[in-house]
Each structure stands twice: as structure tokens, then as C-alpha cells.
C-alpha positions in Angstrom: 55.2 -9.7 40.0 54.1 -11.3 43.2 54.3 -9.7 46.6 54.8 -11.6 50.0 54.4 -10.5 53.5 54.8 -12.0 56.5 53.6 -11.5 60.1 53.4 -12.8 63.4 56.7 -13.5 64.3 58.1 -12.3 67.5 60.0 -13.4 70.9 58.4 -16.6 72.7 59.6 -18.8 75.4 61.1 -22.6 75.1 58.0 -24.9 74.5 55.9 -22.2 73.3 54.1 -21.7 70.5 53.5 -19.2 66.8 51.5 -19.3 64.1 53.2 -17.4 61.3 51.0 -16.1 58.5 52.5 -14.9 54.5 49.7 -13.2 52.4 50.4 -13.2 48.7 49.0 -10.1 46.5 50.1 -9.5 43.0 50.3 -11.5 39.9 49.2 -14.7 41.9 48.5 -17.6 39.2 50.1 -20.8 39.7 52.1 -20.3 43.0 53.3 -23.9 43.3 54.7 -24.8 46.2 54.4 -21.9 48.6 57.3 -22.3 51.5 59.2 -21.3 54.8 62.3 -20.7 54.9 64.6 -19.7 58.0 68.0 -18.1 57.9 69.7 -18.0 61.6 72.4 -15.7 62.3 75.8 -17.2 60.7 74.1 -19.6 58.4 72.3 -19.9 55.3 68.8 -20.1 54.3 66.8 -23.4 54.7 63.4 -24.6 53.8 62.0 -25.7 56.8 58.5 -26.8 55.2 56.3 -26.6 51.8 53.5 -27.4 50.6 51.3 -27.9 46.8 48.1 -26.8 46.1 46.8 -30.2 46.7 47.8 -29.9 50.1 50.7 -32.4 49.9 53.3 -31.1 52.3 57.2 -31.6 53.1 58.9 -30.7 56.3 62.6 -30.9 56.9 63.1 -33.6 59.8 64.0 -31.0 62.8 61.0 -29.5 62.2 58.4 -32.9 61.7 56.0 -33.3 64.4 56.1 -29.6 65.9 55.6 -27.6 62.3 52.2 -27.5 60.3 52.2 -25.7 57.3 48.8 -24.8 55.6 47.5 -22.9 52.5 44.4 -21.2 51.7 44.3 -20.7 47.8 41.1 -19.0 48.1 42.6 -16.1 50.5 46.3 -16.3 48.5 47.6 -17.0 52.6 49.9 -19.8 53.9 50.5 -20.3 57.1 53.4 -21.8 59.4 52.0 -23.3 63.0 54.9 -23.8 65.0 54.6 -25.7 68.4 56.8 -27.0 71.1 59.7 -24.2 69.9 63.2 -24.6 70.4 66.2 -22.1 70.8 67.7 -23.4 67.5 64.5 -22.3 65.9 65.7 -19.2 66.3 65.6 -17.3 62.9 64.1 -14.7 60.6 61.3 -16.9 58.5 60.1 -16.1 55.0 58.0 -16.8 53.0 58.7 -18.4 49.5 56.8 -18.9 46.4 57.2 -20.9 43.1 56.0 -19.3 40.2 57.0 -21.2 36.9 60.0 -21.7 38.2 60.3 -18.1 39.6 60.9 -17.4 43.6 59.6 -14.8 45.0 61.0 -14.0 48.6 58.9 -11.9 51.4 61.3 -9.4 53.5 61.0 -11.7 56.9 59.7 -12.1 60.3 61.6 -12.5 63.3 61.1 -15.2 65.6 63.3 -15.8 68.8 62.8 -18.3 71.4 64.1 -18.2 74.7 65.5 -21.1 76.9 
């Protein structure tokens, strides 16, 4: 079993910024890709960015150029740095992992941005 938690979500103005962290603790071999995901109220789930072990990443295009994911295999962690926020960012974000072909989901963070 692997368990995710996320933090640093919370309420932040148009144009401002988050970094969004997801610590991994468990069973943690081979957790390939790690991910983001966002669900906004009324619609599904969506990646919004992920990223290998290598450090090769993949970012959905509304996100490219404001989003930065990163990983630190050493400390089980990935982060989410998100910049120049939008209102339709809006969303709970979790965190996502790959293991074997099994996903494990964290519970959520809230982020909101204002206009």
C-alpha cells in the first residue's frame, strides 16, 4: 500500500502563486510517474502534469508555461509550482501515483483563486 498526502493548497489571488507539495510513505518502490490531478466543481478529474523518475515531465497545455512539477525520489515528495494562477484553476488537486500499473490517489488539497 502506498499513502499520499498533500499540502499547501489554499485561497490565492489572480496572478498569484502556490507551490503544492504530495509526500509518499508506504510501500514506495517503483512509483512511476508520480502526478497532479484537478477535479473542479461539475467536472471530472484531469491530469494537469506528471513526471518519471528521470525527470521527463508532461503538462496538459493550459497549464504549460505557469506549472512546474518536480520530484525528489530521495524524500518520496513531488511537488506542483504553480505561477501566474487563473480562476479556472480553481480545483481540489491530488496527488497520483503509478505503481505497476496501480494508482494510488491522495485525499486532496484545495486551491481557489480569486479574480
Amino acid at each position: 500500500q502506498v499513502q499520499l498526502v498533500e499540502s499547501g493548497g489554499g485561497l490565492v489571488q489572480a496572478g498569484g502563486s502556490l507551490r503544492l507539495s504530495c509526500t509518499a510513505s508506504g510501500s514506495i518502490l517503483s512509483l512511476d510517474p508520480m502526478s497532479w490531478y484537478r477535479q473542479a466543481p461539475g467536472k471530472q478529474r484531469e491530469l494537469v502534469a506528471d513526471i518519471i523518475s528521470s525527470g521527463d515531465a508532461y503538462y496538459i497545455d493550459s497549464v504549460k508555461g505557469r506549472f512546474t512539477i518536480s520530484r525528489d525520489n530521495a524524500r518520496n515528495m513531488v511537488y506542483l509550482q504553480m505561477d501566474s494562477l487563473k480562476p479556472e484553476d480553481t480545483a481540489v488537486y491530488y496527488c497520483g501515483a503509478d505503481q505497476y500499473g496501480m494508482i494510488y490517489w491522495g485525499n486532496g488539497t484545495l486551491v481557489t483563486v480569486s479574480s
